[in-house]
N, C-alpha and C positions, 0 to 999 in steps of 0.2 A: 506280131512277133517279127526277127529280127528275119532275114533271106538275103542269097544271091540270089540275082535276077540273071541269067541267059540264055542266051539262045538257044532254040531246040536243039540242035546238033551237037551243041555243047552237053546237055544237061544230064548225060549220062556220065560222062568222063568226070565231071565236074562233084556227082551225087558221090561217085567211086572216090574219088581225093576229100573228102568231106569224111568221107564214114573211115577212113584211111587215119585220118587226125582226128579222130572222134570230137568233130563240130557239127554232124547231121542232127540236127532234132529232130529225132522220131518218133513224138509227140503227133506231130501233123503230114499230113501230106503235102507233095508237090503242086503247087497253083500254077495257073497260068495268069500272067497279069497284063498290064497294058503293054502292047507295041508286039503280042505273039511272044514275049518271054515267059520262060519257066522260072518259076521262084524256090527255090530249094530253104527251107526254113532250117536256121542255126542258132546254136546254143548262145543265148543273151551274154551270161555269166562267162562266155569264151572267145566273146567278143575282142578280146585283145591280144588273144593268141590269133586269131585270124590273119592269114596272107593269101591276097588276091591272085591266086596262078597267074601267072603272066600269059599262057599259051591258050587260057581260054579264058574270052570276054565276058570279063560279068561285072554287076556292082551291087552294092549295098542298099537294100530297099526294106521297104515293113509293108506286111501282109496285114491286113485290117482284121479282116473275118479269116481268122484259121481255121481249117478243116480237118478236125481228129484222124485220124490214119487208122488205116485196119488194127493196127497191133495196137495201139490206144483204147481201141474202142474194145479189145478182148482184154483186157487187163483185169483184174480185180483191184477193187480199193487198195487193200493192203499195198501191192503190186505197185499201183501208181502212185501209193505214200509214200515209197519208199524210194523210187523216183526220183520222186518232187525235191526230197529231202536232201537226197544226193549231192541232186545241181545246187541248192542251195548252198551246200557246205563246199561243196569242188573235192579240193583235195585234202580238207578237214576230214574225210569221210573215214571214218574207219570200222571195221568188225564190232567193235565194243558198242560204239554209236548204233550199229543195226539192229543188236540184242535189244537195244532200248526203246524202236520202233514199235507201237504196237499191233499186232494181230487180229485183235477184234477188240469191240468195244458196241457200248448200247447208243440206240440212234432215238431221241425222240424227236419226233418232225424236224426242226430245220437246226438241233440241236445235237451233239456228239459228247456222247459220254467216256471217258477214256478212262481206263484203270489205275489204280495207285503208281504201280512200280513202272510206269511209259513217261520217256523222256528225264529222266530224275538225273542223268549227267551234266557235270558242270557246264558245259559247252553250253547244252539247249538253255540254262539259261540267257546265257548271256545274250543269246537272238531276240528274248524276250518277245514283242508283237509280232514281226517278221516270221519268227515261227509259227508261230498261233494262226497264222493268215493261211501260211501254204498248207498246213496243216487242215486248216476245214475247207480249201481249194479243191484239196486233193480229194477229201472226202465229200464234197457236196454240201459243207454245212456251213450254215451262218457264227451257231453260236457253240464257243468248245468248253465243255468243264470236264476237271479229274478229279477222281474219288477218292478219299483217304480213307484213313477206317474209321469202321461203326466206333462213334461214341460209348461207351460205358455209361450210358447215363438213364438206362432200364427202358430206354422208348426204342433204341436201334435206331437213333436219329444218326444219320451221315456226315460226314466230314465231305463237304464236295466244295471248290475251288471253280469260277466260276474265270476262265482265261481267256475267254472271246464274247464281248456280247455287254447288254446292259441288263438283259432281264433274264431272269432265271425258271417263269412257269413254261410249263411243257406241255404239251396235249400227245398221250397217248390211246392208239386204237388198240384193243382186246377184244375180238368174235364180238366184232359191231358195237362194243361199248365204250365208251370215250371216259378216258381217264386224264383229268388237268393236274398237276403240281409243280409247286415248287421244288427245283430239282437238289437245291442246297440243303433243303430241310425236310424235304421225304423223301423214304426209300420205295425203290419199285423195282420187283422182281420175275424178272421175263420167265426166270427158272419157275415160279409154279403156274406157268400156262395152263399146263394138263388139270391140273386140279380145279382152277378155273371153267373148264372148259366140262369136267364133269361134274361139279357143284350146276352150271346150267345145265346140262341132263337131268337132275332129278325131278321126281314130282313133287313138288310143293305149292300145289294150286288149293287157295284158302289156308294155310298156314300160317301161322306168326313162327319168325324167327329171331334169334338173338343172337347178335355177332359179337363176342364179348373183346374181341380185339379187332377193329374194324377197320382201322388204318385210311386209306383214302377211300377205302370202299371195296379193295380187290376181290372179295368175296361178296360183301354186301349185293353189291350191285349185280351179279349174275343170279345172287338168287333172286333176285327181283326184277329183273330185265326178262329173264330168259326162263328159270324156273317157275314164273308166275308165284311167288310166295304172295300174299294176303297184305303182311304189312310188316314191317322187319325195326328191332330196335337195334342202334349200331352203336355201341359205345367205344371210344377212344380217350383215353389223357393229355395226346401232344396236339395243343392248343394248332401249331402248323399241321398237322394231321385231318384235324378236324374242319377248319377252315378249307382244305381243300375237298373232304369229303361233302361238305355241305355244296361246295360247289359241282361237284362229279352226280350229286342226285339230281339238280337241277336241271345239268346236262344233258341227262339220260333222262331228263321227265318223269320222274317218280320221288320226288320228295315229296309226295302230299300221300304217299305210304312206306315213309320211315321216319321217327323220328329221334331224335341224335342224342345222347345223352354223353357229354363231356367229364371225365371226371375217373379217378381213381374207381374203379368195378368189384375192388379188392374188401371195401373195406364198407362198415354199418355201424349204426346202433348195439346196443347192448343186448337191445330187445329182442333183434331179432337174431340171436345167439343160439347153437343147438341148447334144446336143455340138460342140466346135468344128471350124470348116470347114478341110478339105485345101488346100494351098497351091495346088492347080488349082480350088477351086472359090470364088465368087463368096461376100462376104461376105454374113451372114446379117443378120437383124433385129437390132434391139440384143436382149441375152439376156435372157431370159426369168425370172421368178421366179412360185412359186408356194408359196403354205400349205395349201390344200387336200388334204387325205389322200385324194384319189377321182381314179383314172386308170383310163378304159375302163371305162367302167361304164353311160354315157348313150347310149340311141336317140335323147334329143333334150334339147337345151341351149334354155332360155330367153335372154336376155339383154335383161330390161327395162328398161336405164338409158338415160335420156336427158339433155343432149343426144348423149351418144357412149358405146356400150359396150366403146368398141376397146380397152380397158384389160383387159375380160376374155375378149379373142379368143382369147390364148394359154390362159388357162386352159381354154376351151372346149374348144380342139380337145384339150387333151390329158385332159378326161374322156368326152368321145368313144370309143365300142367301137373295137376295131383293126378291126371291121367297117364303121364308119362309122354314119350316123345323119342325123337335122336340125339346124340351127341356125336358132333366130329369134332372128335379129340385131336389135335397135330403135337408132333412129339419125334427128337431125333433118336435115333435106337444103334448104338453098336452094335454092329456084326463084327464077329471072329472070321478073322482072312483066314483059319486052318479051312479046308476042306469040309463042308458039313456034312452030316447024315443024312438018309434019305428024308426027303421034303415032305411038310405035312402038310394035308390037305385046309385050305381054309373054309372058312363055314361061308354058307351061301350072301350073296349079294343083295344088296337092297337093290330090288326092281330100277331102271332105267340109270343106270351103271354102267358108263362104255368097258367095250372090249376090247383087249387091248395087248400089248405084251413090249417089256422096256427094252432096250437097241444090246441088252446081253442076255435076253430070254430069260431074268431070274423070276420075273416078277409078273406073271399072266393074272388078267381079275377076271370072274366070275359076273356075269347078266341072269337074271331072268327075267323067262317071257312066261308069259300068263302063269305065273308062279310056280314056272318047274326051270329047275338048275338045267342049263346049256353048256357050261363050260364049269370044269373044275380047277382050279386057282391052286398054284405052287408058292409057299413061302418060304423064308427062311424060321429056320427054330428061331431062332432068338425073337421074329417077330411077333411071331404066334404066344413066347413066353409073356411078350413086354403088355398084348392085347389082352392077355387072360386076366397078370396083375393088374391091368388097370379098369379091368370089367369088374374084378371083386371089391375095388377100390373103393369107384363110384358106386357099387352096389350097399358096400358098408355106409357110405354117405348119405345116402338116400333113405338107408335104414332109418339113421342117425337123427337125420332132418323132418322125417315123419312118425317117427316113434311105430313105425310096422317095416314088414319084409317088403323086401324089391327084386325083382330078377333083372340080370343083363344079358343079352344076347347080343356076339359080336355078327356082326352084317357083312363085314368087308373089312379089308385091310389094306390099303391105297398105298403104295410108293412111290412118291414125287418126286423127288431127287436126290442123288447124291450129294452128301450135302458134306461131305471132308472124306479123306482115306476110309473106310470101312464103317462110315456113318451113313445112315438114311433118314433122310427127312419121311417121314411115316404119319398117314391120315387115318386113323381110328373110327368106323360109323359102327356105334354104339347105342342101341334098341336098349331103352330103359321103361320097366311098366313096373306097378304096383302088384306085388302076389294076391290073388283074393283067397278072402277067406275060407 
């Protein structure tokens, strides 16, 4: 970097008229270089507004290895983007430009993922690389892409922009499990850590599971890393979805118990169609389709699609044991912003369930240990209403699909995130058995 070089006696006076013209870079510290001079490090881009005091001796030299300065090294990211971006612009800089900075953004190893509306002013185009540069400088990163919006296109495939870099896969870590993709063509969502984190809490040692929306594995892979499940089928449609999940088992050393099925989960044969209802009895659902070659096979069904997975209800229940099993059900739930009535209690917890409570106290869960309730668990109504509907739902289903009764019992009711204004993203474990006779 760019410095005067003088004399110690000088290099106070010298620091003072420097920060006086705002040409100190205080980015770095003061060096000492050859001959017992002090190097005061100044602004590159200000290089030509520079005038050498006459009344005290110095000259124009370059510091090779610069040394961060205290205030550098306390900064945050943010802090020092915004910085960086400044000098860049000089006196381009303005207010409107700052709005456009952004704030936070996702990091996968040496890659930075920036949000849709950061940088979108005429200006920052026109910097084109030169931006791009100081921009992962500042943040530490090689490679930069920004997000557009989810696709409409029924898979949640992303819109991402790929603005620093040649290659687009990513390695992410999750509580010790490495997650690879392509960051142009899958999504990954740091928001359901938590859920992550207690899907590995449960017990599922010797279980088959079925993750009927399985994505790179975000779920897959914790039950089977962490949860000890038996042997897990992961079905996906987005052929880049897939490809990366085949690689995320490998990773993790557990592909040789799961294996993959590609392909629409929605849809089947004729065959295996509910049958139609007796002229005394109550019409059914509209009918059912499936493509899935797995019936009776699952202790427990994932179903991680949001905002609604009621598309793969039916397929649930019918890869469900004739014994029965769990269902986590994921589903976003309006809440009413009025004030609500006093909180109902929710029904007990499936055994090894962390304890927990959200950062505005609404949402406490419930543990048990050796099968007696520890904590009682506050909902909202409307959650408690959307759990119940969808216990009788699937219970009709299951009717429907084996021609006898079923009971549901809800287990828990998980809040993951805020998922819009007065929306929550809501995970359902749902105890589905056979009535006996």
């Amino acid at each position: 970097v760019p410095a005067l070089a003088t004399e110690p006696q000088f290099a106070q006076r010298l620091r003072e008229h420097l920060e006086e013209e705002q040409l100190l870079d205080g980015r770095y510290r003061l060096q000492e270089v050859l001959g017992g001079c002090v190097a005061l490090p100044v602004l590159e881009e200000k290089l030509s507004q520079l005038r050498l005091p006459l009344e005290m001796p110095c000259e124009l030299v370059r510091i090779q290895d610069p040394v961060p300065s205290r205030a550098a090294r306390r900064q945050t990211p943010a802090q020092k983007l915004r910085d960086e971006l400044r000098r860049l612009l000089g006196e381009s800089w303005s207010e409107e430009l700052e709005r456009d900075v952004p704030r936070a953004w996702q990091r996968h190893g040496d890659l930075v993922l920036l949000s849709e509306d950061s940088f979108r002013a005429a200006l920052w185009e026109k910097l084109g690389t030169a931006l791009w540069e100081v921009v992962a400088s500042a943040l530490g990163a090689r490679r930069l892409a920004r997000r557009g919006r989810v696709l409409p296109d029924g898979m949640r495939s992303p819109s991402v922009t790929l603005l620093l870099g040649q290659d687009s896969w990513v390695e992410h870590v999750d509580n010790g499990i490495r997650y690879t993709f392509d960051v142009t063509k899958c999504m990954f969502s740091p928001g359901n850590i938590t859920e992550k984190l207690r899907v590995a809490s449960l017990p599922c040692s010797g279980e088959v599971l079925v993750d009927l929306y399985a994505g790179i594995g975000y779920f897959t892979l914790p039950y089977l890393v962490h949860a000890a499940a038996a042997f897990a089928h992961a079905c996906e449609w987005n052929g880049h979805a897939v490809e990366a999940l085949r690689r995320n088992l490998a990773l993790n050393g557990v592909q040789d118990r799961c294996r993959v099925h590609h392909g629409d989960s929605r849809q089947v044969s004729s065959a295996d169609r509910p049958r139609p209802p007796r002229p005394c009895e109550a019409s059914p659902s509209p009918p059912l389709s499936f493509q899935l070659e797995l019936r009776n096979v699952a202790d427990r069904v994932n179903l991680g699609l949001i905002p609604s997975s009621e598309e793969g209800w039916p397929v649930a229940c019918r890869v469900l044991k004739g014994t029965g099993g769990v269902l986590h059900i994921h589903h976003n739930v309006e809440t009413l912003p009025a004030p609500a009535p006093p909180q109902t209690p929710v029904l007990r917890a499936e055994r090894g369930s962390p304890e927990g409570a959200g950062s505005d106290g609404e949402a406490q869960h419930p543990t048990e240990d050796s099968g007696k309730e520890t904590l009682v668990a506050r909902i909202r109504p409307e959650w408690q209403k959307w759990a119940e509907a969808t216990a009788a739902r699937i219970r009709g289903l299951l009717a429907e699909l084996h021609g006898q009764p079923w009971r549901t019992s809800i287990l828990h009711i998980e809040a993951v995130k805020s998922y819009a204004p007065h929306v929550h993203h809501l995970v359902l474990d749902l105890e589905c058995r056979p009535t006996l006779p």
